[in-house]
N, CA, C and O of each residue as an XYZ file, in Angstrom:
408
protein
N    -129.300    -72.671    -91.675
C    -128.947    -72.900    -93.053
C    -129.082    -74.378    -93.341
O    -128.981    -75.221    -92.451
N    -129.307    -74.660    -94.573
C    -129.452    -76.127    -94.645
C    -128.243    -76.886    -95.217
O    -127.201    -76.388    -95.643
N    -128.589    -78.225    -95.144
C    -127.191    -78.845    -95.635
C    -127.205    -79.088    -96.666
O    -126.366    -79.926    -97.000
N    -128.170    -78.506    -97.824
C    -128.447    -78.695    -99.287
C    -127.008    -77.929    -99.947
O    -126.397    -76.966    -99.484
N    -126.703    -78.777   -101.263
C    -125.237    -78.201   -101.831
C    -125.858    -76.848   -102.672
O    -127.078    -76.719   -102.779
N    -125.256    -76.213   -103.046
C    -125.547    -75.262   -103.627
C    -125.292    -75.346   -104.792
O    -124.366    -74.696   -105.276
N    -126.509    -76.657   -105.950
C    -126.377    -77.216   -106.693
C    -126.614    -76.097   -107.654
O    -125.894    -76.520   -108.558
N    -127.118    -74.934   -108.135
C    -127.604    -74.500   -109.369
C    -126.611    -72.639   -108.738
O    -126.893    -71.521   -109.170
N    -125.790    -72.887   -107.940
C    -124.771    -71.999   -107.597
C    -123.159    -72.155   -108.141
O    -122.214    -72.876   -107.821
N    -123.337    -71.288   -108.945
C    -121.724    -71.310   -109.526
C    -120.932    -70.449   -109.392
O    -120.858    -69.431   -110.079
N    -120.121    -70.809   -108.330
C    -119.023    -69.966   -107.695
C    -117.847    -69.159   -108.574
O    -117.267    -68.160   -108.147
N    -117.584    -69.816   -109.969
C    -116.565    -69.408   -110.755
C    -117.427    -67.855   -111.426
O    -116.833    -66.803   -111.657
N    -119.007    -68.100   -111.646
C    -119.722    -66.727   -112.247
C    -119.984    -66.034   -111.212
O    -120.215    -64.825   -111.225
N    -119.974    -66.481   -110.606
C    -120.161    -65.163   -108.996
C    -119.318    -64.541   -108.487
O    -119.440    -63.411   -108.014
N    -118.143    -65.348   -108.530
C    -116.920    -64.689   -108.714
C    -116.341    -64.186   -109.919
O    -115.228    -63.707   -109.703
N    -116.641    -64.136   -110.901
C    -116.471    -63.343   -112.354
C    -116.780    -62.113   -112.330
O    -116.179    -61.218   -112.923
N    -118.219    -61.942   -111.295
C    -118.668    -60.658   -111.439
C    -118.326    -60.244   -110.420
O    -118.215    -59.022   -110.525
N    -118.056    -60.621   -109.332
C    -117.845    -59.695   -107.886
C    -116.535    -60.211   -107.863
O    -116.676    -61.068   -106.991
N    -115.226    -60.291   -108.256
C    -113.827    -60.538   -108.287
C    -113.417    -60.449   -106.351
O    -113.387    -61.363   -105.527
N    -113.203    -59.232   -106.216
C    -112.804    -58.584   -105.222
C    -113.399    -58.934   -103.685
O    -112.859    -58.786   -102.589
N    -114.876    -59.517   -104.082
C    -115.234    -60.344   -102.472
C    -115.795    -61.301   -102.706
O    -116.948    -61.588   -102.384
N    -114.662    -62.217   -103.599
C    -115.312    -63.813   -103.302
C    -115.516    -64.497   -102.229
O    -116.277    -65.445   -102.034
N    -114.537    -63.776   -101.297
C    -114.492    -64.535   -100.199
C    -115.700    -64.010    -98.957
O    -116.304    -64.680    -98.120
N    -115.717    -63.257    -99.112
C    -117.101    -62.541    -97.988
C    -118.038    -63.359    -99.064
O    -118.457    -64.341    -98.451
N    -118.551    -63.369   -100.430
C    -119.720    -63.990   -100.603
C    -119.920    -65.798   -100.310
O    -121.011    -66.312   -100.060
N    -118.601    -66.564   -100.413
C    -118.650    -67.726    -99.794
C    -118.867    -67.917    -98.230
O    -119.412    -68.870    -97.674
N    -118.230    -66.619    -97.574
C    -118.758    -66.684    -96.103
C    -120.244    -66.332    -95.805
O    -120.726    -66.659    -94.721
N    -121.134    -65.540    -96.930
C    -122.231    -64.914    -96.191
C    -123.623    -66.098    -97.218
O    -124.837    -66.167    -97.025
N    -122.688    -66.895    -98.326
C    -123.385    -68.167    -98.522
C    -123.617    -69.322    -97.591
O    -124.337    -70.308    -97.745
N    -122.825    -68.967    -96.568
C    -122.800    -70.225    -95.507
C    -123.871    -69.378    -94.553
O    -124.931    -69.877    -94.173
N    -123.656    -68.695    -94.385
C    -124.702    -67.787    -92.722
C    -126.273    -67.266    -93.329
O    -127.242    -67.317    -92.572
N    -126.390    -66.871    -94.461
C    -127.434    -66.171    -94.901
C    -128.177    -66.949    -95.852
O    -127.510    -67.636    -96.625
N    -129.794    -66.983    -95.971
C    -130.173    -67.882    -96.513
C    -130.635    -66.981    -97.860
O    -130.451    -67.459    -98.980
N    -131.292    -65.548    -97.676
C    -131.425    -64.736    -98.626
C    -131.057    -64.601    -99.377
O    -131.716    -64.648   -100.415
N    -129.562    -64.302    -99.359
C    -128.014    -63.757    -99.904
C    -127.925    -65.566   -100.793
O    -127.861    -65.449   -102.017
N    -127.922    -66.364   -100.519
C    -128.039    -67.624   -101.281
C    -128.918    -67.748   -101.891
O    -128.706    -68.708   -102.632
N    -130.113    -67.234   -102.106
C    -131.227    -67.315   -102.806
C    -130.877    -66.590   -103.946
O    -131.055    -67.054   -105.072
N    -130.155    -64.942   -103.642
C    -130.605    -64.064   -104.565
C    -129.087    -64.926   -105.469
O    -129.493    -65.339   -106.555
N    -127.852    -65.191   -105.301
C    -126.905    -65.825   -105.958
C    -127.477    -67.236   -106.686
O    -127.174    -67.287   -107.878
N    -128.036    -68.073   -106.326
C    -128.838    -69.004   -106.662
C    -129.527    -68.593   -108.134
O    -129.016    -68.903   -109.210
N    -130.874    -67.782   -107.985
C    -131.205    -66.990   -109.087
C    -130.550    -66.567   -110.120
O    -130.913    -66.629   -111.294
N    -129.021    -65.884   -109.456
C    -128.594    -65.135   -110.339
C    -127.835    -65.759   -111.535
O    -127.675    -65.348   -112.685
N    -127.262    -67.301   -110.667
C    -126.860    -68.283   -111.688
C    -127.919    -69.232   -112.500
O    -127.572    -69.949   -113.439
N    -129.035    -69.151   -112.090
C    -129.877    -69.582   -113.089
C    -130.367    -68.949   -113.913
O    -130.989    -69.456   -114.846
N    -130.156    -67.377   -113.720
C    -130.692    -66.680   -115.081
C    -129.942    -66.254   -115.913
O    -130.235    -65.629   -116.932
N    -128.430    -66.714   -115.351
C    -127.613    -66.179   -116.046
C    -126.975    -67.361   -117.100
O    -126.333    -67.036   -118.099
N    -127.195    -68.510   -116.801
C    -127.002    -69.606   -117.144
C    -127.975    -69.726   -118.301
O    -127.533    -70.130   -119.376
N    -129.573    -69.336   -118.155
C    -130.444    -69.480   -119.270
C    -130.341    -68.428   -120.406
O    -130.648    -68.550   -121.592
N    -129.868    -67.445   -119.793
C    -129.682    -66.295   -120.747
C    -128.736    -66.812   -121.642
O    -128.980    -66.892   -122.845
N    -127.628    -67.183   -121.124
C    -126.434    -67.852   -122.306
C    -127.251    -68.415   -123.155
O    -127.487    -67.777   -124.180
N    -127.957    -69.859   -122.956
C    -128.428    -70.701   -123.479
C    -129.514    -70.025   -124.964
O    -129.554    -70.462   -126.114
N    -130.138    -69.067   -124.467
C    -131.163    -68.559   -125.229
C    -130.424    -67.770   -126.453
O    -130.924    -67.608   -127.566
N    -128.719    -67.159   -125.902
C    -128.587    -66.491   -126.707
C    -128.386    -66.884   -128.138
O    -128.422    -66.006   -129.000
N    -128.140    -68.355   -128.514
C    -128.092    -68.960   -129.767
C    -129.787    -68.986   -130.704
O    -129.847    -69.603   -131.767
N    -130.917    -68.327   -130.199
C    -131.900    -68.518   -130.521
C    -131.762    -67.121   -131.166
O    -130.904    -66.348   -130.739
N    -132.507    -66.808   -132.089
C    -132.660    -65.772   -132.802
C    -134.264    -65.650   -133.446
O    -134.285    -64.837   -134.370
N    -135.230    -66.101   -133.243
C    -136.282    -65.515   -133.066
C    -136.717    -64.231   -132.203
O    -136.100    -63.808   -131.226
N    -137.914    -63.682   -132.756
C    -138.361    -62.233   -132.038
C    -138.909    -62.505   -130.613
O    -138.816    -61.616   -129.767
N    -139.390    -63.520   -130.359
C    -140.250    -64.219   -128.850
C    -138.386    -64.455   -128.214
O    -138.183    -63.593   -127.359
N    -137.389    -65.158   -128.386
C    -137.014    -65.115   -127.652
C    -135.459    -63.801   -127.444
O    -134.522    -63.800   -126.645
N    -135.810    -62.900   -128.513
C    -134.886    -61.759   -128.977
C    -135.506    -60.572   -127.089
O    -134.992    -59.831   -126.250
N    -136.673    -61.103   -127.387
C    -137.786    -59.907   -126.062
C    -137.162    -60.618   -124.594
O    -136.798    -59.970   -123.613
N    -137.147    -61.902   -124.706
C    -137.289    -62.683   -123.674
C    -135.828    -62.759   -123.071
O    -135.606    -62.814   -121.862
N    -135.026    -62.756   -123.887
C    -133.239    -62.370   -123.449
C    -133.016    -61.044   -123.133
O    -131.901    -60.904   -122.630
N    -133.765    -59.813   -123.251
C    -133.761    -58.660   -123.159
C    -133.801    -58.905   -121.628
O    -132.848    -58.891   -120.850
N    -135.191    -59.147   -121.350
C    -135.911    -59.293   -120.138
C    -134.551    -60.293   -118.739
O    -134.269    -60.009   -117.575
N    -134.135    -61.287   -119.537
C    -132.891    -62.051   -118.633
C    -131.668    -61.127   -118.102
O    -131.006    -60.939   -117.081
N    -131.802    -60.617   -119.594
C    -130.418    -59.491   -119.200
C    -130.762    -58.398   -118.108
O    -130.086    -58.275   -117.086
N    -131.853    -57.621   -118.396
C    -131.993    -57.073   -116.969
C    -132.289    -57.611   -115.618
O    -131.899    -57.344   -114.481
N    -133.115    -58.464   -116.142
C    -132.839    -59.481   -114.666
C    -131.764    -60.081   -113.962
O    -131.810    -60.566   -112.832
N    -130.771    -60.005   -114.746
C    -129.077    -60.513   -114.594
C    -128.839    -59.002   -113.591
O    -128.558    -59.041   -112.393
N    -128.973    -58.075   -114.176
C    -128.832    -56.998   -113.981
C    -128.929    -56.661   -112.147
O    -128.072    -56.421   -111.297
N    -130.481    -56.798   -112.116
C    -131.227    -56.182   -110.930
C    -130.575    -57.796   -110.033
O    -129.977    -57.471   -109.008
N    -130.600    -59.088   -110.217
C    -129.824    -59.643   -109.128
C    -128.247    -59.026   -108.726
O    -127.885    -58.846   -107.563
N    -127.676    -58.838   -109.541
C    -126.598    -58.144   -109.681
C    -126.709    -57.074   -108.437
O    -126.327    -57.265   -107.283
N    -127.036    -56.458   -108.719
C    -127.336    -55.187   -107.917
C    -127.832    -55.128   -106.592
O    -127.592    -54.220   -105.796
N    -128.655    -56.304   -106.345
C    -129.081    -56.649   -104.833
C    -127.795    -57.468   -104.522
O    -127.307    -57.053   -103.470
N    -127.054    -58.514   -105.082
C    -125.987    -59.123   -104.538
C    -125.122    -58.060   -103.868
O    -124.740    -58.006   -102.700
N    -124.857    -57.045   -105.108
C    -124.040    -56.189   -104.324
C    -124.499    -55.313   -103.234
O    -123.727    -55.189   -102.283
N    -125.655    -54.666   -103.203
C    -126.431    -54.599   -101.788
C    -125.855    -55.018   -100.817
O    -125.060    -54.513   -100.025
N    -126.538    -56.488   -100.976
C    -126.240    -57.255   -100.022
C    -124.579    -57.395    -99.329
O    -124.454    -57.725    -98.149
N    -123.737    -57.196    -99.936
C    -122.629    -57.446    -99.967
C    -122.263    -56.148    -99.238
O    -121.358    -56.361    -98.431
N    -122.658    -54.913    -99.258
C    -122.239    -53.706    -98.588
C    -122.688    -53.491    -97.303
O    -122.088    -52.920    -96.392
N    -124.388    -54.260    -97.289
C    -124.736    -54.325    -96.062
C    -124.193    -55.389    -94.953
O    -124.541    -55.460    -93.774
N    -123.042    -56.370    -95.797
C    -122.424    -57.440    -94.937
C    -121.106    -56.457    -94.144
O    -120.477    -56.739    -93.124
N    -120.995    -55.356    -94.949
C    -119.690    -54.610    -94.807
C    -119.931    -54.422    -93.880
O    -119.246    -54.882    -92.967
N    -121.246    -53.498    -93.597
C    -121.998    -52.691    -92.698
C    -121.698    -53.651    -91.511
O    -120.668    -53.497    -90.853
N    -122.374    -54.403    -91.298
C    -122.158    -55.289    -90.180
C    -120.917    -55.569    -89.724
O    -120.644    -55.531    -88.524
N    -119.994    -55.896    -90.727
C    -118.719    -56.534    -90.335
C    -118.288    -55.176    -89.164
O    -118.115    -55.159    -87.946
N    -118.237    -54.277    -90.083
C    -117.699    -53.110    -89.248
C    -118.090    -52.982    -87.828
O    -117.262    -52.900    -86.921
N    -119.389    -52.966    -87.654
C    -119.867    -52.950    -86.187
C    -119.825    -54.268    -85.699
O    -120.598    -54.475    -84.764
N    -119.245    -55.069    -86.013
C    -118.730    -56.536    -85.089
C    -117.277    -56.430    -84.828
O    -116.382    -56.088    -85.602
N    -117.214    -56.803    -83.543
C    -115.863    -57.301    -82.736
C    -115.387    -58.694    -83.703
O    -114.201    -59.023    -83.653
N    -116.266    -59.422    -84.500
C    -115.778    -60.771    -85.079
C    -115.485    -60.392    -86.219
O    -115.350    -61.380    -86.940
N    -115.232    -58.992    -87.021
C    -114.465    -59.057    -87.861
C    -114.522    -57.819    -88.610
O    -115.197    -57.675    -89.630
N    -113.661    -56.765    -87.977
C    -113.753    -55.184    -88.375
C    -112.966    -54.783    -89.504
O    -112.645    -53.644    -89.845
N    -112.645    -56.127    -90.147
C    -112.139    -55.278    -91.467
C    -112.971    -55.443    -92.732
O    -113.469    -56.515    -93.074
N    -113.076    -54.350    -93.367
C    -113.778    -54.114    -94.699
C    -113.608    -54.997    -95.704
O    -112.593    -55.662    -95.493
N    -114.287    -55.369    -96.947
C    -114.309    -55.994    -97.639
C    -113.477    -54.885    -98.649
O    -113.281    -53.686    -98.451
N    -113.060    -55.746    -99.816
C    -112.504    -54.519   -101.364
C    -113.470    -54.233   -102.227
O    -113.676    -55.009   -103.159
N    -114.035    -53.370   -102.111
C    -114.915    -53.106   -103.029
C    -114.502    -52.779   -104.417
O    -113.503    -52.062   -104.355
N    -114.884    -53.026   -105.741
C    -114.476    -53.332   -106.964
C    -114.494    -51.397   -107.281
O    -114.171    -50.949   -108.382
């Protein structure tokens, strides 16, 4: 993992949406470089989507559509990801208890 901060990662919206395992996603931000990528993304599109939403033209009415599902589908691999950390935890001696799933 690198020692880069996890400058365009915002822990307060990542935790907004996944409440219940903030803490497994700050642990599997430190070990996993993927799992930081796809959170990474997810705060930058979720961050631009806000931004766009004050625009009200038809080009960017299509183009916030398109963010929102993309908000969406990171969403959905985070949580993936997050079940398949379960997965693991379970079959490790370093830490057999389950996460709370929402």
């Amino acid at each position: 993992m690198s020692e880069v901060e996890h400058s365009e990662i915002d822990f307060a919206l990542i935790g907004t949406r996944f409440p219940k395992q903030f803490d497994r996603i700050q642990h599997l931000m430190q070990f996993n470089q993927d799992f930081e990528s796809v959170c990474e993304e997810y705060c930058i599109a979720y961050k631009t989507m806000r931004r766009m939403e004050s625009n009200t033209s038809e080009k960017w009415k299509i183009e916030l559509a398109e963010y929102r599902e993309l908000i969406q589908e990171l969403g959905a691999e985070i949580a993936e990801m997050l079940l398949q950390g379960e997965s693991f935890a379970r079959n490790s001696r370093l830490n057999p208890e389950p996460f709370d799933r929402e």
